[in-house]
N, C-alpha and C positions, 0 to 999 in steps of 0.2 A: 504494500500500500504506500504513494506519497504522498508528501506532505505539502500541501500545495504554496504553502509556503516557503519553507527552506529546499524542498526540490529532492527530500531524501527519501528514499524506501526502507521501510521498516518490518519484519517480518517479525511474527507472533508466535515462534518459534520456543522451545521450552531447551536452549543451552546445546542443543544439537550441532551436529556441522551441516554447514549451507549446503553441501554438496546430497544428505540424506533425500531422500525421495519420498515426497508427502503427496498423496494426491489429492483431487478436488474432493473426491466420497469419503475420506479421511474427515475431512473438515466439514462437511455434512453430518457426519455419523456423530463427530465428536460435541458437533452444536445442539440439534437434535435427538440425541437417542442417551446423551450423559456420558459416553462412552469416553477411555483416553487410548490412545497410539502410544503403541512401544515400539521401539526402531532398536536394534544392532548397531553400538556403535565404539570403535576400535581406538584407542587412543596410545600416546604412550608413558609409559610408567615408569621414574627413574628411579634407581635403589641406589641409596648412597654408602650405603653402609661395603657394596660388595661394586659400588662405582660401574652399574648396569645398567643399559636402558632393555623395558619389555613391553610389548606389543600387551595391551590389555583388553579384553573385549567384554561389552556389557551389554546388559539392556538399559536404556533411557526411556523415559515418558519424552514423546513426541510433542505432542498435543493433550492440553487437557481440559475438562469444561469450563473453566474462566479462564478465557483469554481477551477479552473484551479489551479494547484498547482506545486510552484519551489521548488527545492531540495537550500537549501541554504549550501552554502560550511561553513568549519572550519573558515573561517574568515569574515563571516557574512556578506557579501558583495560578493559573485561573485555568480548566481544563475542559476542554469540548469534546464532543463526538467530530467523529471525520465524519465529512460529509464531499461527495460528488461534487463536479462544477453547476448542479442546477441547485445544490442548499440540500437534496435528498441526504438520509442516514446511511450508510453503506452496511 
């Protein structure tokens, strides 16, 4: 989603990497049905103790039911819904 002001896109994302694959019925099911996405996600793990990097794989919460999100103004305090170029709610 951007921000029609600052020009940025922002994703609603729960901590994942960008590259994870979410699709549109992901985000239906999870709005709709209460439901959360778990993803597979591979990161890496440094042991310092034995000075080791390892490949770590988990599961993540994807997506979960509040993710609703406010546009926060220039002064960090006053917060609106994103809305369309016609004023609609998105």
């Amino acid at each position: 989603m951007e921000d029609k002001d600052s020009g940025q896109v922002k994703k609603a994302l729960k901590g994942i990497h960008s590259g994870t694959m979410i699709e549109y019925d992901d985000f239906v099911e999870v709005l709709y049905n209460n439901s959360t996405v778990m993803r597979d996600q591979t990161r890496l793990k440094r042991n310092l103790k034995k000075f080791t990097v390892q490949l770590q794989n988990e599961k993540k919460k994807a997506l979960n039911s509040v993710y609703f999100k406010l546009k926060v103004s220039d002064d960090f305090i006053t917060c609106s819904p994103h809305t369309d170029e016609h004023g609609n709610y998105l």
